[in-house]
C-alpha positions as CSV (number, residue, x, y, z in Angstrom):
1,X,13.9,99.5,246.1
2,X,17.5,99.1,245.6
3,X,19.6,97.8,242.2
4,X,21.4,94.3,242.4
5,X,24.6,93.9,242.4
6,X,26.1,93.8,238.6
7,X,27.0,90.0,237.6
8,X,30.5,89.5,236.0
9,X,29.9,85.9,234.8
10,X,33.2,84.2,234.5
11,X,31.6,80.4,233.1
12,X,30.9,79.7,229.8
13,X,29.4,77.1,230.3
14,X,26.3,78.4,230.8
15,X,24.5,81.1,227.9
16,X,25.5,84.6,229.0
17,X,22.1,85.8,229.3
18,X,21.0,83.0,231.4
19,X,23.7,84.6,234.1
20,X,22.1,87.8,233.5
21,X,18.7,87.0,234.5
22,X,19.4,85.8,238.0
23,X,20.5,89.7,238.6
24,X,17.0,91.9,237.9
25,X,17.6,95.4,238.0
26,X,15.2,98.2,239.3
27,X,13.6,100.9,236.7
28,X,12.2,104.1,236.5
29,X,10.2,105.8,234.3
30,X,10.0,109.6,234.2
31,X,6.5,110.8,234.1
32,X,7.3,114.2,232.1
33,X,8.7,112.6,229.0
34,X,8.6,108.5,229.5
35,X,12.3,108.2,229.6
36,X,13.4,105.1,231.1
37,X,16.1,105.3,233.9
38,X,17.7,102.1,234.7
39,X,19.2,102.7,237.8
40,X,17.8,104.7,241.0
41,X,17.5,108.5,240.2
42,X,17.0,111.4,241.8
43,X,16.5,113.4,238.5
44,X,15.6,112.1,235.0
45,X,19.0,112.7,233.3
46,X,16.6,113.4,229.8
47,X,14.6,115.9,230.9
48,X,15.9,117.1,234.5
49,X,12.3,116.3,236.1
50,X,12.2,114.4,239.1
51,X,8.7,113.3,238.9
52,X,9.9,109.0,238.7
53,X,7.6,106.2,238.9
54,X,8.8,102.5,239.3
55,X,7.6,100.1,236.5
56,X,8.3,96.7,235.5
57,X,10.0,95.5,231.9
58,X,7.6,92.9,230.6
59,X,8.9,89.7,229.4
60,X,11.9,87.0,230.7
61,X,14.3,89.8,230.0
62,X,16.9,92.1,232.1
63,X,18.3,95.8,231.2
64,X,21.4,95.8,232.7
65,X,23.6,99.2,231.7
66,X,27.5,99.6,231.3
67,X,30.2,102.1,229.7
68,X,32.6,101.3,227.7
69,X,35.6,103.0,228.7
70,X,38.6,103.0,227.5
71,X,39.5,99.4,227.0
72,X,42.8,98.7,225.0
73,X,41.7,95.3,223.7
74,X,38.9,97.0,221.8
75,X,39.9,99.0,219.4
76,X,36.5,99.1,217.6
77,X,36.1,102.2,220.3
78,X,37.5,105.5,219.8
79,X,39.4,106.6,223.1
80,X,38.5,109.8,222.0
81,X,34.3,109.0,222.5
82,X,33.4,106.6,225.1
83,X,30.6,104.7,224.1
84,X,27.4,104.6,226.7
85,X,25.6,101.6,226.5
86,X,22.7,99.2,227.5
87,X,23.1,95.4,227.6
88,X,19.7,93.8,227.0
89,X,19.6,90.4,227.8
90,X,16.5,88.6,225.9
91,X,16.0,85.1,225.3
92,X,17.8,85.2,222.2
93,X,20.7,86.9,223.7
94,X,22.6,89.9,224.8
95,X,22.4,93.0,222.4
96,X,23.9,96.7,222.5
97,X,22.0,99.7,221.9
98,X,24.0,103.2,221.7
99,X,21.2,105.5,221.6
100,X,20.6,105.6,225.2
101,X,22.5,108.8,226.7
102,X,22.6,109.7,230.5
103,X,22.8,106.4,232.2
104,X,24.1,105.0,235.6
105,X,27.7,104.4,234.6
106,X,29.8,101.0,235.6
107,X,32.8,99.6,233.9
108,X,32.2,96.7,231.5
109,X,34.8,93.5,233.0
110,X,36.7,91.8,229.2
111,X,38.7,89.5,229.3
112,X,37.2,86.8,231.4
113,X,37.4,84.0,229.0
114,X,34.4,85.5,227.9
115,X,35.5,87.4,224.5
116,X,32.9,90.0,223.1
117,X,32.4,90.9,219.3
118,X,31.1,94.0,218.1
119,X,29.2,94.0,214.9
120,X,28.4,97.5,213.1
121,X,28.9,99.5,216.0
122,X,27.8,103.0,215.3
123,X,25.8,105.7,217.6
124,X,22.5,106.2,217.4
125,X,22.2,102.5,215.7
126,X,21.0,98.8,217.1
127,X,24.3,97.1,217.3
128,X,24.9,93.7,218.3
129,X,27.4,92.0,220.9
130,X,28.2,88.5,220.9
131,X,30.5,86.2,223.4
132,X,32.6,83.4,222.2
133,X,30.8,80.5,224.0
134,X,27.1,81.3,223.3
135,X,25.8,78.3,222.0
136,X,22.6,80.2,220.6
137,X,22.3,82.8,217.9
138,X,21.8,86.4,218.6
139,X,19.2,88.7,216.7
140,X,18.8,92.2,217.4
141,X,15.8,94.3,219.0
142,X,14.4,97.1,217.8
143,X,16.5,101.0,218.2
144,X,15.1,103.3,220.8
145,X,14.1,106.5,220.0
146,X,17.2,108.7,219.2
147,X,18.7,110.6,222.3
148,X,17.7,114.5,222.2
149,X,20.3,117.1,220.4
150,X,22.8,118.7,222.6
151,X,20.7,122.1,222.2
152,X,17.3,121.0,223.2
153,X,19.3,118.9,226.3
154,X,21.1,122.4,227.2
155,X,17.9,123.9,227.4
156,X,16.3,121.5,229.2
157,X,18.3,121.8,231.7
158,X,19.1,125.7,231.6
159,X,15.1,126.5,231.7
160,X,14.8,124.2,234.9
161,X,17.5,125.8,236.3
162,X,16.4,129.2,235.4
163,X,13.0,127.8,237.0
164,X,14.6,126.8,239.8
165,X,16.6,130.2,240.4
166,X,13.5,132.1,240.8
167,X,11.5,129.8,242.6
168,X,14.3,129.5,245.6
169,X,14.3,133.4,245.9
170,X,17.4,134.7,247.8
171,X,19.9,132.8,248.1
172,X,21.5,132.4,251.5
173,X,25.2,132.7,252.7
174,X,24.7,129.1,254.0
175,X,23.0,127.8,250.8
176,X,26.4,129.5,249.1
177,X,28.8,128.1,251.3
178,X,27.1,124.4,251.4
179,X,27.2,124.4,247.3
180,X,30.8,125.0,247.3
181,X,31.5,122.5,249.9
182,X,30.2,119.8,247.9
183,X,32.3,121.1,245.3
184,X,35.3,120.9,247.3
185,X,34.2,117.3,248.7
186,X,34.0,115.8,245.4
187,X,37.4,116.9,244.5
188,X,39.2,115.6,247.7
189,X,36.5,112.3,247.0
190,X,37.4,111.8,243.5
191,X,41.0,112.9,243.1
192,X,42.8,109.5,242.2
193,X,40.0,109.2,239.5
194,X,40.4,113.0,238.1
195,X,44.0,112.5,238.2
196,X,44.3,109.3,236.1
197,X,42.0,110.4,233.8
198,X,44.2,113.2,232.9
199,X,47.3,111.3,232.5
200,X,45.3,109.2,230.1
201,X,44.3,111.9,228.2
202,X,47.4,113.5,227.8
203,X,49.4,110.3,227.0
204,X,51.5,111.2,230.1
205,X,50.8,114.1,232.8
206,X,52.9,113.9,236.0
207,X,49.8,113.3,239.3
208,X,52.2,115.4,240.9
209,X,51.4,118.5,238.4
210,X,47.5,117.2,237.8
211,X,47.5,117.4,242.0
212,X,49.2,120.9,242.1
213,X,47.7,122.4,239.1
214,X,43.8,121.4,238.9
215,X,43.2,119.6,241.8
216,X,44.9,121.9,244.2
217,X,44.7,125.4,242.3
218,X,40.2,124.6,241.8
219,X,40.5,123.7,245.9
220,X,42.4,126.7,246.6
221,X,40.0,129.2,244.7
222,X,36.8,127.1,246.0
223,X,38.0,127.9,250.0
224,X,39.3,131.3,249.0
225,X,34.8,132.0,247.9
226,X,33.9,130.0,251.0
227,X,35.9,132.0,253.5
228,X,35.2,135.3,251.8
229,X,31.7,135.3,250.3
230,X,29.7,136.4,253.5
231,X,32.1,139.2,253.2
232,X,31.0,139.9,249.5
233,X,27.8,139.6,249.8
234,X,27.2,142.5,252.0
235,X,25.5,145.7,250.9
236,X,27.7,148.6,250.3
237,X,26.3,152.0,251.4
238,X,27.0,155.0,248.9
239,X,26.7,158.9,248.9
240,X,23.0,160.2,247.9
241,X,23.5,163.1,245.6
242,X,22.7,166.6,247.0
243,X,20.2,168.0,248.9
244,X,18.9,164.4,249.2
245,X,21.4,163.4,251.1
246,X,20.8,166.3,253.4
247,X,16.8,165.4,253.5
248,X,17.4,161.4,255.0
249,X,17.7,159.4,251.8
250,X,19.4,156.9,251.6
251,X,21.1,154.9,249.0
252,X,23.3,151.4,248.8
253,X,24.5,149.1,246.6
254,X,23.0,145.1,246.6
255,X,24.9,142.1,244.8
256,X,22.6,140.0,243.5
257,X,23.2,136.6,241.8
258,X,22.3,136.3,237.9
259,X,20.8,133.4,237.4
260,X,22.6,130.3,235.4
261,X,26.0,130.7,234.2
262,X,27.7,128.5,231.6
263,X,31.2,127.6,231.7
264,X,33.4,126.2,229.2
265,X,36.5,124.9,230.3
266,X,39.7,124.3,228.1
267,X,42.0,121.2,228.0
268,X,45.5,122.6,229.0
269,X,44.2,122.7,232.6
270,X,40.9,121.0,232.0
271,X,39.4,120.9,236.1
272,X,40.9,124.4,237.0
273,X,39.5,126.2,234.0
274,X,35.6,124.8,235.3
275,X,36.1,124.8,238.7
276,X,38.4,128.0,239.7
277,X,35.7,130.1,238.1
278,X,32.7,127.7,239.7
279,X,33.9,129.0,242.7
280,X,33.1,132.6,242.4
281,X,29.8,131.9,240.1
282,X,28.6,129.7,243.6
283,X,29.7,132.4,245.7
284,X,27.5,134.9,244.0
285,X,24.7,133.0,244.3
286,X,24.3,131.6,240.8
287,X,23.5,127.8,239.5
288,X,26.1,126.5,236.6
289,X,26.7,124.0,233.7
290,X,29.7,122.8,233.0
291,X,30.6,121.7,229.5
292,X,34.2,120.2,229.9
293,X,36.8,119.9,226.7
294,X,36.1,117.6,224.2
295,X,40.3,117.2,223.6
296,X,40.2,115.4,226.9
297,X,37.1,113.2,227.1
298,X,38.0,110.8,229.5
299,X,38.4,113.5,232.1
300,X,34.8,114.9,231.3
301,X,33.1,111.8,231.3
302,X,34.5,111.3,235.0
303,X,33.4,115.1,235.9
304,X,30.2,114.6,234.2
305,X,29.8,110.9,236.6
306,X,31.4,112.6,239.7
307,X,29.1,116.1,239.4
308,X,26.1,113.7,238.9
309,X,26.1,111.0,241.5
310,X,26.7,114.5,244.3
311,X,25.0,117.7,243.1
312,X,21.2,118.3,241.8
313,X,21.7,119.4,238.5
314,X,19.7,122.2,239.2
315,X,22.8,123.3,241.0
316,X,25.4,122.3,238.9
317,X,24.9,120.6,235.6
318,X,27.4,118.7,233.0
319,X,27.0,118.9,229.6
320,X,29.6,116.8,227.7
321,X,30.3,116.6,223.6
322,X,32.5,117.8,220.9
323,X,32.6,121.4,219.2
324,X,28.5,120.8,218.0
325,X,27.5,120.7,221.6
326,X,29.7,123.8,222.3
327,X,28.1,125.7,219.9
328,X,24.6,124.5,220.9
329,X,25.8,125.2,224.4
330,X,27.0,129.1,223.8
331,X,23.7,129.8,221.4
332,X,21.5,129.3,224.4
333,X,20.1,132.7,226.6
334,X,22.7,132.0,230.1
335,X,22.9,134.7,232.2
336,X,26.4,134.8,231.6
337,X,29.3,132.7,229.6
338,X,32.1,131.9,230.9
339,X,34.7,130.6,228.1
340,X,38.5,129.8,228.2
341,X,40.2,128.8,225.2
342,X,41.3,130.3,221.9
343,X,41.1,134.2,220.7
344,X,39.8,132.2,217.4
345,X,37.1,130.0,219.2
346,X,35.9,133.3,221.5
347,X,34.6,134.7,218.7
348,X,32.4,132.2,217.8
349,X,31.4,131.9,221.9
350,X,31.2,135.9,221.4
351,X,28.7,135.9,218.5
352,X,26.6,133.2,220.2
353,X,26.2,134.9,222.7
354,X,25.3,138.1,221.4
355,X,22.0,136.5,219.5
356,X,21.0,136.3,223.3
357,X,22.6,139.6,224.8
358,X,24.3,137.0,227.4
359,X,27.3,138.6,229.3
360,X,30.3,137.3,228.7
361,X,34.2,136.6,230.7
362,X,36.7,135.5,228.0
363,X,39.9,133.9,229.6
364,X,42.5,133.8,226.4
365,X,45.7,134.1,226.0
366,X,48.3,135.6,223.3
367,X,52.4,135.3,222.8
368,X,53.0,136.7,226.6
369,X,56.6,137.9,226.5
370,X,59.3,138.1,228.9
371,X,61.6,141.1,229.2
372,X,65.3,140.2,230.4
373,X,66.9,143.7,231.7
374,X,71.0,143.8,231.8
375,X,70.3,144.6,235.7
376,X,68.9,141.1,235.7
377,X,70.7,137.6,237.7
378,X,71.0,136.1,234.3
379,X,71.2,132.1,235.9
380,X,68.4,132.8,238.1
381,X,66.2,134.2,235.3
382,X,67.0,131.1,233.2
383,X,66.2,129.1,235.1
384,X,62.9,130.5,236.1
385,X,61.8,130.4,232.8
386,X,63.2,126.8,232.2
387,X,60.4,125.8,234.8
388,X,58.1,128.2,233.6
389,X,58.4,126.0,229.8
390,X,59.0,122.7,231.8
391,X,55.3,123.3,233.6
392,X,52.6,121.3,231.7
393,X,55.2,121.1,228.7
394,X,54.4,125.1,227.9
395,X,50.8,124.1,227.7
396,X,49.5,126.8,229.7
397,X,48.2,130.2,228.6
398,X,50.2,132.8,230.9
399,X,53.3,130.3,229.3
400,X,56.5,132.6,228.4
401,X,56.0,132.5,224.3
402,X,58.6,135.7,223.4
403,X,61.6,136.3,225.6
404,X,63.4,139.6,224.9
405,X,67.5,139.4,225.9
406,X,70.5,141.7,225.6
407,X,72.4,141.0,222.5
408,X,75.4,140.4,224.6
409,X,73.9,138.0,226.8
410,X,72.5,135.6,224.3
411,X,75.0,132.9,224.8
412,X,75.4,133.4,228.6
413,X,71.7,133.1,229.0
414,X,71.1,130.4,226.5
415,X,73.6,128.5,228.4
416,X,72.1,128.9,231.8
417,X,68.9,127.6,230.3
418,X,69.8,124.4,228.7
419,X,71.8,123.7,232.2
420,X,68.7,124.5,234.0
421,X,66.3,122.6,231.8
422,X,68.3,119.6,231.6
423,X,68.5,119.8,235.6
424,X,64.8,119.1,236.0
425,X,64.7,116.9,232.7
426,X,67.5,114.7,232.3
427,X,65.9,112.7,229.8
428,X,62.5,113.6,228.2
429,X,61.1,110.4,226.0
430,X,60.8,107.6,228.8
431,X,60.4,110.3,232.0
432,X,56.8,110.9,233.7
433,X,57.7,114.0,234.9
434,X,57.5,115.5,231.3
435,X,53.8,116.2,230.4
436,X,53.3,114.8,226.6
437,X,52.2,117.2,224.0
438,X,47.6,116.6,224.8
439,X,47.0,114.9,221.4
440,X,48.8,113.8,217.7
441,X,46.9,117.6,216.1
442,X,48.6,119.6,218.6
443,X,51.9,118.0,218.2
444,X,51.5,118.5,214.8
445,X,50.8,122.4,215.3
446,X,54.0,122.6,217.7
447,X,56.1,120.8,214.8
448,X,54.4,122.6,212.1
449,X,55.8,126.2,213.6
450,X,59.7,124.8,214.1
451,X,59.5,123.2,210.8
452,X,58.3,126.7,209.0
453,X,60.6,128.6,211.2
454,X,64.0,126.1,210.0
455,X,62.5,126.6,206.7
456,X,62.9,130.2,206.8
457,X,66.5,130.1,207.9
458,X,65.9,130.6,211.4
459,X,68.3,128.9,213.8
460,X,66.2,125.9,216.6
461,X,68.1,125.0,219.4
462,X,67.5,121.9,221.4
463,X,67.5,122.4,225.3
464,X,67.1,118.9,225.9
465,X,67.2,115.6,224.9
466,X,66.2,115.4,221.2
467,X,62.9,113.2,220.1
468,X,62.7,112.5,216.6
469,X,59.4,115.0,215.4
470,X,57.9,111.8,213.7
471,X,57.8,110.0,216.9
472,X,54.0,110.1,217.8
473,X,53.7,107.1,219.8
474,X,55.6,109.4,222.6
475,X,54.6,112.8,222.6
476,X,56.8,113.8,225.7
477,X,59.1,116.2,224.0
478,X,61.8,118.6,225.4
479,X,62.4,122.6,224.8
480,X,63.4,124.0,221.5
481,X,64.3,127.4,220.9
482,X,63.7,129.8,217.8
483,X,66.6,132.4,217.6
484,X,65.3,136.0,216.1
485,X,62.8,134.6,213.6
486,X,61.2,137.4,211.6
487,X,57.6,138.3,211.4
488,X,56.6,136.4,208.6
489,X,57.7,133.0,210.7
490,X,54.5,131.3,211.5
491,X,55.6,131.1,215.5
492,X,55.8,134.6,215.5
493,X,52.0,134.7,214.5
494,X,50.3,132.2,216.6
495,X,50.5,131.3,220.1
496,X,53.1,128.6,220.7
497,X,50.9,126.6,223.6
498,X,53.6,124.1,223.7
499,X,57.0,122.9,224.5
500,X,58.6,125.3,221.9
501,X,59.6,129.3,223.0
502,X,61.1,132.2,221.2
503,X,64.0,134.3,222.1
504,X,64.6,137.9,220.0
505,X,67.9,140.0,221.0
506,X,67.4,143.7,221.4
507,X,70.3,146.6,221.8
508,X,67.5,148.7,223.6
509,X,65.0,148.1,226.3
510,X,62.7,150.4,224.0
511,X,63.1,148.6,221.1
512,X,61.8,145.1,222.8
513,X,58.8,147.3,224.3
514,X,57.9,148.4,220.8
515,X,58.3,145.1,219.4
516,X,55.7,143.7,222.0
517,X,53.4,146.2,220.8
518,X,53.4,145.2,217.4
519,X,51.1,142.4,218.8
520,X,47.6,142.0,220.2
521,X,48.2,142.9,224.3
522,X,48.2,139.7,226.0
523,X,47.3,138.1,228.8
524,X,50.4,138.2,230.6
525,X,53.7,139.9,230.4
526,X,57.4,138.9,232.7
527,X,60.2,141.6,233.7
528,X,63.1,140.4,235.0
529,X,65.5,143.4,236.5
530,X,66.6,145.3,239.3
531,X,66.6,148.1,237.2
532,X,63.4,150.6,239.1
533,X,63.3,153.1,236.0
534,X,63.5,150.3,233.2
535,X,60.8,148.6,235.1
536,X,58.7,151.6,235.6
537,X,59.2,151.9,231.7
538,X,58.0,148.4,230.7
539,X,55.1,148.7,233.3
540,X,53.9,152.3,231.6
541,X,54.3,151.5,227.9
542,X,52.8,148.5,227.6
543,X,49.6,146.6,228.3
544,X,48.3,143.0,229.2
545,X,45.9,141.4,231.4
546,X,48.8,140.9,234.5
547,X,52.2,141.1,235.5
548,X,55.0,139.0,237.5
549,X,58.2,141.0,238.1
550,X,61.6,138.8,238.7
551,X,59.0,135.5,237.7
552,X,57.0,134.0,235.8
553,X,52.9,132.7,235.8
554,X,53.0,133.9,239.7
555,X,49.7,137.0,239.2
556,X,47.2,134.1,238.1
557,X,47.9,132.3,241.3
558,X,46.9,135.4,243.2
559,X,43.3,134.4,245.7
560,X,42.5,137.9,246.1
561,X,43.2,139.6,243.0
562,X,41.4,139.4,239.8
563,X,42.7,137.2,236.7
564,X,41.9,138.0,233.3
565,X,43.0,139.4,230.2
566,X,42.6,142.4,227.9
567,X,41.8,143.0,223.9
568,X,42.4,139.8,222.2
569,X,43.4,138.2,225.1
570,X,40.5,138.2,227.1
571,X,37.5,140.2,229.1
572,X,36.2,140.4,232.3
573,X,37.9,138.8,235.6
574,X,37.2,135.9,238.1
575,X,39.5,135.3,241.5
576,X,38.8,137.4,244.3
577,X,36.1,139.9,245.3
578,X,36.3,140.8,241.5
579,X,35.3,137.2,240.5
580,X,32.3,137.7,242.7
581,X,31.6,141.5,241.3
582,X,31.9,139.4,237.9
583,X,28.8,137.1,238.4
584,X,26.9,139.4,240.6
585,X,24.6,142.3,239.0
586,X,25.6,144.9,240.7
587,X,21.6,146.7,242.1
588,X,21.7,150.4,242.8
589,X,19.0,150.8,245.2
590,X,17.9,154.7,246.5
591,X,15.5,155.0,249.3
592,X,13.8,158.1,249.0
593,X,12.9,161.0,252.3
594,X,9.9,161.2,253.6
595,X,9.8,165.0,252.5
596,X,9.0,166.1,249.2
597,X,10.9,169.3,248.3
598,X,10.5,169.3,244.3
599,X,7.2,171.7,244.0
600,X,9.0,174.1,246.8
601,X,12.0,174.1,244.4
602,X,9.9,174.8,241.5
603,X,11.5,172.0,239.7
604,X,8.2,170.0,238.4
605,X,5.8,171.4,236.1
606,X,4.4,174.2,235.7
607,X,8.1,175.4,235.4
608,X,8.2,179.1,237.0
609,X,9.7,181.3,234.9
610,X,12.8,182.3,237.0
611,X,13.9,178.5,236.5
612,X,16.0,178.4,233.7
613,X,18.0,181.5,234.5
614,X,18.7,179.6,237.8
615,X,19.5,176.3,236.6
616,X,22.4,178.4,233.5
617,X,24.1,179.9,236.7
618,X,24.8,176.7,238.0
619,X,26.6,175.3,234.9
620,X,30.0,175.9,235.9
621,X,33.1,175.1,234.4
């Protein structure tokens, strides 16, 4: 049985509902927990069981489902949490109910001379909606049964994953390769979709950058596992410890997959922070859910759609929701948590997971710094960082934060960077090539850090064209600098993660090394110079998770080298064989000789008494 096509009824003329009823719509009904499913299913999205029977709704009435999106003329819906909802249509008219979760999504049509009115519109309540036009009077029907709480949902689905895992066995290179492909397919599908949902939710992100960044850095890491994972996979062979080795054992390491791996992506980069380390979780032979960022929800709706129209979620699940579902998400027992965000949020992910002993890769971040040496080309340097601070307006976690530059060379290299920042922005408010600042709270935190810095008497230059701070309608802004702000300063403390950067003065290479050690290592550091013992110096005294010499934000664009960070920036590593190693458990296996030498050697009980003597002259310095 197939579904209808959807009616967009365009004559008022006629009752609404009347329109409806001419367009009946296949069910479902899940056998495991009597969920209803309103469009053809392979799975039941309540309970993950695909044990479906057709049934029949009784009566003159036809369940007909929509989404609301984000619609401008109805404000009544936050942008920030897209509605899902069912349109009954009963004899006494249509009617909205927006406790039913995990349904067939299609975009509602407004604005057909047909003019809906939402009365009391709340989730998990009965809520009405009524068309200008509709001659009779609409009542409402009785609330279905409250959709399930993110943590039971996540478990639903993780223990039929986990299920699922053991039941398929080992999992073959084909299987592997075949899961990441449909990866890859749905983004090359889907990209228009992924991209535009991004722009929306940044109020203003170039497709160019969404194309480069997360659509083409998640495709370049997902190829990268496909090409190399047969080469991973393969048992390593290691040295049996004397006189085995010397008797015919034998003894190898096996990479096995873990199970179910959870991933938590961020909003700066909200596709490559899911998919990049997808890649290496498939290629290891795991299963995954994905719970995207809440800050950008309409991309996560359209990840949750896209994931679930092509892959079982017994492959790869979605999870969507705000912080609540993230926490019901890291409290359950993964095999291993993936998490990139916030050094203040991975502790919370951290102590979740440790009620569960669950493994766990932290990708953070921290005020990388940037080390100018007097051997360095000054305008070229400039102007590397410039696109370095233009690139996803600093909203990136390997962003320069601290920039370190001879005293003398303040004004040559400030100079060189407004003229290469204004060079790729000639204007900022009005100019799509300028990512806006993701949402009003963040702005406010960018603002929040100049203001306190000015306040303190410290010196902000403008790099660009100014934007009044107040203006939130736009949040495109240009660079601003903070010149030598003390300690105490408040962007000296937190992690800018915005269009906003720092540059200190030093007299002394070792002085700017010992003021980046003041601070938590972080996840990246930048040297420019030509300068082999100066580098060697910056290299050996200092510590974070990678390095770009002469650049910046190069090392986490590296295929076959891991990414990650270290301390308070971040644990554990995906990209490359390492990414693999990550999400593999890593089985010794030692195949014993045939012979059996231990009673010869005296070694088993009864011990003979010449045995200890024996074994103290073999402890040798």
């Amino acid at each position: 049985m197939t579904s209808k096509p959807l009616p967009h009824p365009t004559d008022v003329s006629k009752p609404f509902w009347e329109a409806l009823a001419a367009h009946r719509v296949d069910i479902q009904q899940c056998r495991a927990c009597s969920h209803w499913i309103f469009f053809p299913r392979l799975h039941c999205p309540a309970c993950f069981s695909k044990d479906l029977a057709w049934k029949t709704i009784p009566g003159t009435g036809t369940l007909v489902t929509y989404t609301v999106a984000r619609i401008p003329t109805l404000p009544e819906f936050s942008d920030e949490s897209p509605q899902k909802l069912a349109v009954v249509a009963f004899d006494e008219g249509p009617h909205i109910n927006t406790t039913l979760v995990g349904l067939e999504e299609h975009e509602i049509r407004v604005g057909m001379r047909l003019k809906p009115v939402f009365d009391d519109v709340a989730p998990g309540k009965t809520t009405l909606l009524r068309f200008t036009g509709l001659e009779k009077t609409v009542h409402p029907v009785a609330a279905r049964s409250a959709p399930k709480d993110a943590a039971t949902t996540t478990a639903a689905l993780l223990a039929r994953q986990k299920a699922a895992f053991i039941a398929e066995g080992p999992v073959s290179r084909d299987t592997r390769i075949a899961r990441i492909q449909r990866v890859i397919d749905l983004l090359v599908k889907h990209n228009r979709a992924l991209t535009d949902a991004m722009d929306a939710d940044f109020g203003g992100r170039s497709r160019a950058f969404s194309l480069m960044n997360d659509i083409g850095g998640s495709l370049a890491s997902l190829k990268h596992a496909r090409e190399k994972l047969g080469e991973w996979m393969q048992p390593e062979k290691r040295q049996p410890f004397p006189p085995y080795d010397q008797l015919g054992a034998e003894a190898w390491v096996q990479y096995q997959p873990k199970g179910s791996v959870g991933i938590l992506g961020t909003w700066n980069a909200p596709l490559f922070t899911l998919f990049a380390p997808l890649a290496y979780v498939l290629a290891a032979g795991n299963r995954a859910i994905l719970k995207p960022s809440e800050v950008t929800p309409r991309t996560a709706e359209v990840v949750a759609r896209i994931v679930g129209e092509s892959i079982d979620p017994l492959e790869v699940g979605v999870i969507t929701g705000g912080p609540d579902v993230a926490q019901a998400f890291t409290a359950q027992p993964f095999d291993h948590l993936v998490f990139t965000g916030s050094t203040s949020v991975a502790r919370s992910v951290m102590r979740n997971a440790a009620g569960n002993l669950v493994p766990v890769t932290l990708e953070l971040g921290g005020k990388s710094p940037t080390l100018i040496g007097r051997s360095a080309d000054l305008k070229l340097t400039a102007w590397r960082i410039a696109l370095a601070k233009a690139t996803n307006a600093g909203q990136l976690c390997v962003n320069p934060d601290v920039t370190y530059v001879p005293r003398e060379k303040l004004d040559e290299f400030m100079g060189a960077l407004k003229a290469s920042y204004e060079e790729m922005f000639p204007s900022i408010r009005e100019n799509r090539d300028v990512t806006a600042v993701v949402n009003p709270k963040h702005l406010a935190r960018v603002e929040g850090y100049l203001a306190d810095a000015a306040a303190k008497g410290v010196r902000i230059e403008t790099i660009s064209e100014a934007v009044r701070s107040d203006d939130t309608a736009n949040r495109r802004r240009g660079l601003r600098v903070a010149l030598n702000p003390g300690k105490d300063a408040e962007i000296m403390k937190q992690e800018i993660f915005g269009p906003a950067m720092v540059v200190k003065t030093y007299d002394r290479i070792e002085d700017a090394v010992a003021d980046v050690n003041t601070r938590p290592h972080p996840l990246a550091l930048y040297y420019f110079g030509e300068d082999a013992q100066e580098q060697d110096y910056v290299l050996g005294h200092t510590l974070s998770g990678g390095v770009t010499l002469n650049d910046t934000m190069m090392h986490p664009g590296m295929l076959d080298a891991p990414f990650g960070g270290v301390g308070e920036s971040g644990m554990g590593h995906y990209h490359g064989r390492e990414g693999f190693v990550e999400f593999s458990h890593v089985r010794t296996v030692f195949r014993a000789p045939a012979t059996e030498p231990r009673r010869e050697w005296g070694t088993v009980p009864p011990y003979p008494q010449w045995l200890e003597g024996f074994l103290e002259s073999k402890l040798t310095p």
